[in-house]
C-alpha positions, 0 to 999 in steps of 0.5 A: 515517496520523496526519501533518499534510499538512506532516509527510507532505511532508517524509517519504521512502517509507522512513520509512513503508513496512514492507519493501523499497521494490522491487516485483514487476518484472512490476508495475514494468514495466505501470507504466512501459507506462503502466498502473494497478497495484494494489499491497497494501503495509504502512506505519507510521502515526505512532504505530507502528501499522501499516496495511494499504494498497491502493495504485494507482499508474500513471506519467503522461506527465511522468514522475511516479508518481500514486498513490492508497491506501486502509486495508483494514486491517479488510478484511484482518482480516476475511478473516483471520478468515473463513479461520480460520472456514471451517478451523474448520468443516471 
């Protein structure tokens, strides 16, 4: 996302992610059962881009939420364009 690993620990979910910080209450509810979710958000890189991000997150027994994101920034444009294609072809 462009921020230094020092950058990246003193910002807050707001300061990069693009929408309401709330989540689908069924997705919240198999994360607090302990489940791992896949959530598709978008976020702000540093220089303003936005990015398309996978995320998987599930609680752990101390509480806290571990989680793990992906770019599928060229997927979902990929996609896009494959659904664009196929409207044109019918």
């Amino acid at each position: 996302m462009g921020y230094t690993p020092d950058e990246f620990s003193k910002l807050d979910l707001k300061d990069i992610l693009i929408g309401d910080i709330i989540i689908d209450p069924i997705k919240y509810a198999e994360i607090l059962a302990g489940n791992a979710v896949t959530l598709y958000r978008q976020f702000k890189r540093k220089d303003g881009s936005l990015i398309e991000m996978e995320v998987t997150a599930k609680i752990l027994s101390d509480g806290n939420v571990l989680a793990f994101g992906r770019d599928v920034t060229e997927r979902k444009k990929a996609e896009e364009a494959l659904r664009k294609s196929e409207l044109y072809l019918r």
